[in-house]
Structure formats: structure tokens, C-alpha cells
VOPAGU-2260 file (C-alpha; in pm, 1 decimal, decimal comma):
REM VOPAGU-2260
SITE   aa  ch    i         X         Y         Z
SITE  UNK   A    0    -141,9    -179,0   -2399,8
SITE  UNK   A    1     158,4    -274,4   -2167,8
SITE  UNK   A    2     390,5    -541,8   -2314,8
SITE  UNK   A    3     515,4    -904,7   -2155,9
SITE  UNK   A    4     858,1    -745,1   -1978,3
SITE  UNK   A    5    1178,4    -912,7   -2073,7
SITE  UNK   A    6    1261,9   -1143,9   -1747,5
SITE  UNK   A    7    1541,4    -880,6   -1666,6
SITE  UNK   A    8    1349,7    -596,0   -1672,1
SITE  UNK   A    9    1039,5    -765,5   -1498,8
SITE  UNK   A   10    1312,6    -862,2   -1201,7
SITE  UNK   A   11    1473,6    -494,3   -1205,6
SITE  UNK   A   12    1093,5    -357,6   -1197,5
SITE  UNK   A   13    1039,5    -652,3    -906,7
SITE  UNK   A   14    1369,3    -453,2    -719,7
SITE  UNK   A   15    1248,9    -104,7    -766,4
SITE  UNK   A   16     894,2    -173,1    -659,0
SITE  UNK   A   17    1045,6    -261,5    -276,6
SITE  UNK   A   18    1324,5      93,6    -333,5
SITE  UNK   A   19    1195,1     392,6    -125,8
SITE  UNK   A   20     946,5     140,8      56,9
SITE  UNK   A   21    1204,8     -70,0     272,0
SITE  UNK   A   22    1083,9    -148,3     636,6
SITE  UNK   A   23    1490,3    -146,9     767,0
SITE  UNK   A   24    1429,1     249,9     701,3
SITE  UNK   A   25    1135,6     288,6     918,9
SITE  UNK   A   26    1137,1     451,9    1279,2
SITE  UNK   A   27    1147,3     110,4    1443,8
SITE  UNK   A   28    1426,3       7,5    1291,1
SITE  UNK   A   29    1656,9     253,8    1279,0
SITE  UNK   A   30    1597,8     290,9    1650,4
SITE  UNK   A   31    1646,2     -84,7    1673,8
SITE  UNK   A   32    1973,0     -30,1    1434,9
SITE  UNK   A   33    2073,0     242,0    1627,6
SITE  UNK   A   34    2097,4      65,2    1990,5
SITE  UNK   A   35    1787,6     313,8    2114,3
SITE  UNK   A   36    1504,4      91,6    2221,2
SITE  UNK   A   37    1500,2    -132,1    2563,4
SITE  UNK   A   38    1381,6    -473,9    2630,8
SITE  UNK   A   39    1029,8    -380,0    2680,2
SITE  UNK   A   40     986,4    -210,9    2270,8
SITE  UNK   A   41    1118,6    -582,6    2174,1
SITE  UNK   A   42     885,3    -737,3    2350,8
SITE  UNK   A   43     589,7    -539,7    2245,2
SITE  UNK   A   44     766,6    -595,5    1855,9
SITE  UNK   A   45     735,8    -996,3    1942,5
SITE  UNK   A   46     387,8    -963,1    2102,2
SITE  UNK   A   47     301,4    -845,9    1736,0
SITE  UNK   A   48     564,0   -1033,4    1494,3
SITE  UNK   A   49     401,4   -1336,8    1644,5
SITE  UNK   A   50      33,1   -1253,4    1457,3
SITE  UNK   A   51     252,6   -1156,9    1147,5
SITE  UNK   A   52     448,9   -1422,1    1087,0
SITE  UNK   A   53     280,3   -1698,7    1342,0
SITE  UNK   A   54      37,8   -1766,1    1045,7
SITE  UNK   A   55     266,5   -1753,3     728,1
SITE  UNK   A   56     255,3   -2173,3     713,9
SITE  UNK   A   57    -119,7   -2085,5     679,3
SITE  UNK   A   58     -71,8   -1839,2     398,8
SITE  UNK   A   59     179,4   -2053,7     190,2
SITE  UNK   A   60     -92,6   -2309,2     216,8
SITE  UNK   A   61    -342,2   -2121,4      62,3
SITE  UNK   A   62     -95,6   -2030,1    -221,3
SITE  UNK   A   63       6,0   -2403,5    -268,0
SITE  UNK   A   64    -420,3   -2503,4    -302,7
SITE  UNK   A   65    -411,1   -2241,7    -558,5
SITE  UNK   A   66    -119,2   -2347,8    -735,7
SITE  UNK   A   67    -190,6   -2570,4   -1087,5
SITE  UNK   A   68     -22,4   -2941,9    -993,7
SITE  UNK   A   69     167,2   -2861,4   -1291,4
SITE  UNK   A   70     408,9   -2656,1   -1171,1
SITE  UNK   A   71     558,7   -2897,1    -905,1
SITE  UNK   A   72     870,7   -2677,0    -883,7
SITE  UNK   A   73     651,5   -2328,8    -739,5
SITE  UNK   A   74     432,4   -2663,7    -520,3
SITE  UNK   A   75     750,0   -2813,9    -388,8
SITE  UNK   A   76     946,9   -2452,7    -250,6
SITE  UNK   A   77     575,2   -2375,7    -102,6
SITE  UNK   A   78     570,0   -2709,3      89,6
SITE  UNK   A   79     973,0   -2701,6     182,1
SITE  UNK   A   80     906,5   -2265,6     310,0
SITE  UNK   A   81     615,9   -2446,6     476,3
SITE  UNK   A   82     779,4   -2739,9     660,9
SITE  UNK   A   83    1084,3   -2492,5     746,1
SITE  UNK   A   84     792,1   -2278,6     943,1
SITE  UNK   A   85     646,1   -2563,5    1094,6
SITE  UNK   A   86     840,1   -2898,2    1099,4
SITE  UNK   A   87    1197,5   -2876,3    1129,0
SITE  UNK   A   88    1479,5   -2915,1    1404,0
SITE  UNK   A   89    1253,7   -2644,9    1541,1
SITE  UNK   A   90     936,1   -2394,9    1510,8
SITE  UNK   A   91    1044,1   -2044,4    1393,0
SITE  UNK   A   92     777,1   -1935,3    1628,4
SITE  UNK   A   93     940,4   -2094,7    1909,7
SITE  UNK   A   94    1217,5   -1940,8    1862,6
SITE  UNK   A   95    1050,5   -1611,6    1849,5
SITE  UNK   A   96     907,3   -1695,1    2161,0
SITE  UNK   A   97    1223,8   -1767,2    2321,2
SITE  UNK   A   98    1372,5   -1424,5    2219,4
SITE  UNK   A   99    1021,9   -1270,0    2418,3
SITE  UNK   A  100    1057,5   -1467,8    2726,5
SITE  UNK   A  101    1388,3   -1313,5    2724,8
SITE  UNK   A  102    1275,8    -936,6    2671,5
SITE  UNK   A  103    1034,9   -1024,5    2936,8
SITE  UNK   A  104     720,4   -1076,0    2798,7
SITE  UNK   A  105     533,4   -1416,2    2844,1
SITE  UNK   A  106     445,8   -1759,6    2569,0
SITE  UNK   A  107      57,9   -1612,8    2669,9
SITE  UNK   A  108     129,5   -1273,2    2589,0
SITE  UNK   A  109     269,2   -1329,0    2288,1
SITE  UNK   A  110      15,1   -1532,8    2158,1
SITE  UNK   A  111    -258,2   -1354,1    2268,1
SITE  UNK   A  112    -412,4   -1164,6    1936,9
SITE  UNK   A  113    -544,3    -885,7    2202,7
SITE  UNK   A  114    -170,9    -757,0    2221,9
SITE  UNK   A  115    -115,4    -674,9    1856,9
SITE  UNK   A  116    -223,2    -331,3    1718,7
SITE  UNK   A  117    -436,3    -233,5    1449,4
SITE  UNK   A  118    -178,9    -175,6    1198,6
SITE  UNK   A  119     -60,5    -541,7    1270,7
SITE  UNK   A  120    -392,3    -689,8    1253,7
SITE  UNK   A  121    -448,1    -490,8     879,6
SITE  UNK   A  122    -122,9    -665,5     750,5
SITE  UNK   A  123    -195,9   -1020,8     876,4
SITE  UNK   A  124    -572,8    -963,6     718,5
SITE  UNK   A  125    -400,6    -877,1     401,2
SITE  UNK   A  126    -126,0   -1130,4     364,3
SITE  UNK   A  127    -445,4   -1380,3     423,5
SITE  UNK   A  128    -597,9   -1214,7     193,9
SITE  UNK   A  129    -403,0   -1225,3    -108,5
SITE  UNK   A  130    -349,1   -1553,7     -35,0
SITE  UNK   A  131    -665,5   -1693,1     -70,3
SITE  UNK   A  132    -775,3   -1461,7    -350,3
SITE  UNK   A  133    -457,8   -1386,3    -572,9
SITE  UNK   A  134    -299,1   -1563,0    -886,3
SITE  UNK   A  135     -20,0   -1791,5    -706,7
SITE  UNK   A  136     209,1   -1583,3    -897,1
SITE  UNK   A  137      84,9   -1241,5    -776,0
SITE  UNK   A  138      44,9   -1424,1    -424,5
SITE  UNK   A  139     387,8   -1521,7    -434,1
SITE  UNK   A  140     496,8   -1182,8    -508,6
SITE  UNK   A  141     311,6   -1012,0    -215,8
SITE  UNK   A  142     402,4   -1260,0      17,0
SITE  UNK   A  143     781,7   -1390,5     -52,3
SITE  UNK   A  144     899,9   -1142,1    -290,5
SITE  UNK   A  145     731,9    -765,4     -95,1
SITE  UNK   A  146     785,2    -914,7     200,1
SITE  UNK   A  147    1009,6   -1200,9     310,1
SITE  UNK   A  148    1289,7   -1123,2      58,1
SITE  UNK   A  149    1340,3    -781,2     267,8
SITE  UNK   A  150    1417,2   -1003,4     587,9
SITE  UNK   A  151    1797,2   -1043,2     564,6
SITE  UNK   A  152    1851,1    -690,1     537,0
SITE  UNK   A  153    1666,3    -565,3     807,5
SITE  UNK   A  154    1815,4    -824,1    1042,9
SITE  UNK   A  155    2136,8    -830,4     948,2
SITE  UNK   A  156    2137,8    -427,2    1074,3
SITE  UNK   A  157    1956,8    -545,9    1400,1
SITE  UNK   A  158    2128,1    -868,1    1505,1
SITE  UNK   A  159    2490,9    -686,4    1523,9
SITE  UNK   A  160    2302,1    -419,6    1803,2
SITE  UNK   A  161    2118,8    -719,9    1991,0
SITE  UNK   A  162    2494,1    -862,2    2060,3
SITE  UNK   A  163    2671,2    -567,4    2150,6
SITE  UNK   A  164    2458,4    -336,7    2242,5
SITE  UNK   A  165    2132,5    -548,1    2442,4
SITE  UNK   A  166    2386,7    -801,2    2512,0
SITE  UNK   A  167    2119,6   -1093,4    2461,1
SITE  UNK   A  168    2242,5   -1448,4    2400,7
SITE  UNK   A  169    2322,0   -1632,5    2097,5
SITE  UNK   A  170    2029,1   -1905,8    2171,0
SITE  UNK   A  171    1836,5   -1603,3    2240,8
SITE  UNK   A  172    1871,4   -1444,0    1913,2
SITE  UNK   A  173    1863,1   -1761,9    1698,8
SITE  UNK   A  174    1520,1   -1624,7    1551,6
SITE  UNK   A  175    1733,3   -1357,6    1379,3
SITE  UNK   A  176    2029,3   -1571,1    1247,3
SITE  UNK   A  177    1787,9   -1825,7    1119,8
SITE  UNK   A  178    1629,3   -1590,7     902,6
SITE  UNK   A  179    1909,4   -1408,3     763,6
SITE  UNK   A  180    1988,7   -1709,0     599,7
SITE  UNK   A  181    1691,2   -1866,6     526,9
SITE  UNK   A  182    1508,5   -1550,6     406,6
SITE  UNK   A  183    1784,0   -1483,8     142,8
SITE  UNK   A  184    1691,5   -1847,0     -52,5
SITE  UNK   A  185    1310,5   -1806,5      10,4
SITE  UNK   A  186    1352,1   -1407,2    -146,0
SITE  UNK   A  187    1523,4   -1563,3    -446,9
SITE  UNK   A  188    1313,4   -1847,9    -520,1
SITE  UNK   A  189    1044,0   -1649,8    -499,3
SITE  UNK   A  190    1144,9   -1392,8    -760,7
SITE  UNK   A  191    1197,5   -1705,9    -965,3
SITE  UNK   A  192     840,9   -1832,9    -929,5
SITE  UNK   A  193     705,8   -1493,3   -1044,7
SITE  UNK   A  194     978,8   -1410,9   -1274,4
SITE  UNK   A  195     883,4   -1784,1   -1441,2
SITE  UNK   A  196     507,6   -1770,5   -1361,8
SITE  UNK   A  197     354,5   -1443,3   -1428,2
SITE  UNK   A  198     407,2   -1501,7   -1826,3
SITE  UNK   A  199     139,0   -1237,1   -1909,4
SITE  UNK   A  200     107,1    -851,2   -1953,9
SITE  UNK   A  201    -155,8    -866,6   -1712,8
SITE  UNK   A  202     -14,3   -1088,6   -1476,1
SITE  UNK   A  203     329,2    -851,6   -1467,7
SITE  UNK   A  204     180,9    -596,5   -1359,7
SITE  UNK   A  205     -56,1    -701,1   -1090,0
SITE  UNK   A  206     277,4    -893,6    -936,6
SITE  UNK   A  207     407,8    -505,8    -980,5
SITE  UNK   A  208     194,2    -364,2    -771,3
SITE  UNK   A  209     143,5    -656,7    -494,3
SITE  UNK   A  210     477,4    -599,6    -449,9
SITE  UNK   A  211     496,4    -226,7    -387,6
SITE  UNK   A  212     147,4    -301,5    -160,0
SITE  UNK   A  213     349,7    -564,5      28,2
SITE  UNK   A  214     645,2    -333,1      81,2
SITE  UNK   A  215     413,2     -16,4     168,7
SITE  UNK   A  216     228,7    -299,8     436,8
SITE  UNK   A  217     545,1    -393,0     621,3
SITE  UNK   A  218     712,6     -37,6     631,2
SITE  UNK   A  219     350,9      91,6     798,5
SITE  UNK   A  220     361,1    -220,7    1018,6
SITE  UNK   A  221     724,5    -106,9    1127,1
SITE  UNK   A  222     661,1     237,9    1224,2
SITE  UNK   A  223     347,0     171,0    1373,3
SITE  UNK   A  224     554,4     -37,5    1615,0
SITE  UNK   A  225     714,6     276,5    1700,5
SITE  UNK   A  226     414,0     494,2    1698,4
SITE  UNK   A  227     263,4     245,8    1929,5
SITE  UNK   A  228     541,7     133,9    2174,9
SITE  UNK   A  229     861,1     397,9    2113,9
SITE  UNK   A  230     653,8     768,4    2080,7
SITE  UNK   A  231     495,0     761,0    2412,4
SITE  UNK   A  232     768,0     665,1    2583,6
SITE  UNK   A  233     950,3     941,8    2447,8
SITE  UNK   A  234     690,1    1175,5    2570,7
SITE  UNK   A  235     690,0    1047,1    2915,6
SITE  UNK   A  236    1028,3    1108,1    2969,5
């Protein structure tokens, strides 16, 4: 029978579940990275981001009904990740919008679910998903540790190429510098929540593998966007 992990080890596992599975390594974002994509591929990436992360208010809500009133410390970084999303100087959605309008794309577009992709609709399904269904632990895991903890490192390679490169506005790419900074207190709070919260065997290990899920959903999700938007292009030409 596996044994409760040593916090240490449980966080190193935590790391190495994400290692090999990162989405800043997929197609689209090395392309991104790389200065090889035009304003249309980042407005076909918002027209899908959108139905990704448009809903994740929704999905910490879930988690937060499903967390024991207890544990007011996992409740209250749920509700303050929640009222970030939603509340504050500004919608995080908004600004994503912003940075379409200005690749070209359209507010409708954008928030029309026809103009997402399969692969995009299968990772939105999922991250609803586990939250309804999953331990607030293992939830917490999926959702904030497999996938929002990898944020700062995949934007921090793409918002250098956006200035130089696309040459797009610092109000335009607020989206981006937001997140590299918010993203990097959500990630570690969240590894605290599970590192604190999944206190059995069991528990461990189903964090483990929501985890390495979450990280294998948002690297497909990534080169699907290249697959989709990138490939054919390539073809045409």
C-alpha cells in the first residue's frame, strides 16, 4: 500500500507530475515564443482562451461549495481567485477581449462557443468536471496547481515577442502582464491547499494524477491551437 508522502516529497512529486507535460513546449507556443504566428493565429487563440478561462469563476465556485467551512483558509483564496476573475479594477476577460479586438477579431466572436474547437471544448468539459465531482483538494490540484500555476511561464516567453516582435500595445497586452503576476501567487497557494489538504495516501495520489491529467489537457489544448489555426496555413503557402 502507498504511504502518506512527506510534504516535500508530495510537492517535488506535485513538480514532476507538470515536467515533460508543459504547454510553453507545445507547437503553439514555441511559434508564439518564436515571433512566427500573425495577428489572425492570436485571434483564433482568444476566440478559444475565452471558453477556457471565461468560466474559471464558475469552476472555483464549484470547488468552494465543495469545500468543508472548516477550512476557511482553502474558502477564502477560492473566493479572493474568484473576485480577482470577476470583480476587480477590471474583468480578466475584458481584458482578453481587448487584446482580440486588437488582433482583429470581434467581443461576438470571441464569445461565441461556435468558434472554439473540439479540443477546447474537451478541456473546459473537464475542468467543469472535476470541479463539481472531485475532492476540493484533488480539484484544486487539477485546476490551480496542473493548470494555472504553469501560466507565468508560458507568458513570460510570449509577452517579450508581443512587444518587439507584433509590436502590440501595453494596454493591449495587459491580459498577459496581469497574469504573470497573479498566476505565480494563485500556483503557490494552491500547492499549499493540496500540500495541507490531501492528508491521505489516497488522497496523494489522486491529486498526483489530476495533476499530470491537467498538464496533459492544456499541452493538447495548445497544440491543437496550432493543428487547428497554424498547420493549414502552412500548407497553403
Amino acid at each position: 500500500m502507498t504511504e502518506l508522502l512527506p510534504q516535500a516529497e508530495f510537492r517535488a512529486a506535485l513538480e514532476d507530475a507538470i515536467k515533460g507535460r508543459e504547454a510553453k513546449n507545445a507547437s503553439f507556443s514555441k511559434a508564439w515564443a518564436d515571433g512566427d504566428l500573425q495577428r489572425h493565429h492570436f485571434a483564433r487563440w482568444a476566440e478559444n482562451h475565452f471558453h477556457y478561462v471565461g468560466p474559471f469563476a464558475d469552476y472555483l465556485g464549484y470547488i468552494y461549495g465543495n469545500t468543508p467551512e472548516q477550512y476557511t483558509g482553502a474558502k477564502d483564496f477560492l473566493l479572493q481567485n474568484m473576485y480577482e476573475e470577476e470583480l476587480a479594477d477590471i474583468r480578466h476577460t475584458d481584458l482578453l477581449i481587448r487584446f482580440a479586438e486588437a488582433c482583429g477579431t470581434t467581443r461576438e466572436r470571441v464569445e461565441n462557443p461556435d468558434n472554439m474547437n473540439a479540443v477546447t471544448r474537451g478541456l473546459q468539459a473537464w475542468c467543469y468536471a472535476t470541479s463539481m465531482r472531485e475532492h476540493f483538494a484533488v480539484a484544486t490540484a487539477a485546476l490551480v496547481v496542473g493548470l494555472e500555476s504553469q501560466v507565468p511561464s508560458i507568458y513570460k516567453k510570449q509577452i517579450i515577442p508581443l512587444r518587439g516582435v507584433y509590436g502590440f500595445t501595453e494596454d493591449e497586452i495587459e491580459f498577459f502582464d496581469l497574469h504573470i503576476t497573479s498566476d505565480e501567487v494563485h500556483g503557490e497557494r494552491g500547492f499549499q491547499i493540496v500540500l495541507d489538504h490531501a492528508d491521505t495516501p489516497e488522497l496523494q495520489q489522486r491529486c498526483l494524477k489530476f495533476v499530470r491529467w491537467g498538464a496533459e489537457m492544456r499541452f493538447a489544448y495548445t497544440k491543437a491551437l496550432y493543428d487547428n489555426y497554424v498547420a493549414p496555413d502552412l500548407v497553403a503557402a
